[in-house]
C-alpha positions in Angstrom: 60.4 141.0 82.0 61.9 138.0 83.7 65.3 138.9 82.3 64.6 141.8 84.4 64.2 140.4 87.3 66.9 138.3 87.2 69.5 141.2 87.1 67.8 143.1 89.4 68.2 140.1 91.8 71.3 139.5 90.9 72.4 142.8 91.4 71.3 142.8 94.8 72.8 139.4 95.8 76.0 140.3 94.8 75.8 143.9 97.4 74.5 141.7 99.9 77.9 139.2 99.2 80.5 141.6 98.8 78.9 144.0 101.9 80.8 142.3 104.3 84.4 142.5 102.3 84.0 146.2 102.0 83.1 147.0 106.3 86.2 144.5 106.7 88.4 147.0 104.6 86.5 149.6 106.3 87.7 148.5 109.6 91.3 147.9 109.2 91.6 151.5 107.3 90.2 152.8 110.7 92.2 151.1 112.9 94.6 151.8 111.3 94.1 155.7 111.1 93.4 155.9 115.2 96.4 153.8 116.0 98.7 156.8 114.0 96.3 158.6 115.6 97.3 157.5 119.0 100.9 157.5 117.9 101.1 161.3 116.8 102.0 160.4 113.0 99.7 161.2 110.9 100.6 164.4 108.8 98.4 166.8 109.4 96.6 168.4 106.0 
């Protein structure tokens, strides 16, 4: 049972470390996106 435990808390330190990592991709995708966005290049599908 404490083996467990100790992957379930693992599991959730390591979301909780790489959370910020995946809004910081997040963001620059984004940016990215409104600034073609603001440019008038981005293909339209």
């Amino acid at each position: 049972m404490s083996y467990l435990l100790l992957v379930c808390l693992g599991l959730v330190a390591a979301f909780f470390v790489s959370l910020p990592y995946g809004e910081f991709v997040h963001a620059t995708y984004r940016t990215n996106l409104l600034v073609q966005d603001s440019l008038g290049n981005r293909t339209e599908a």
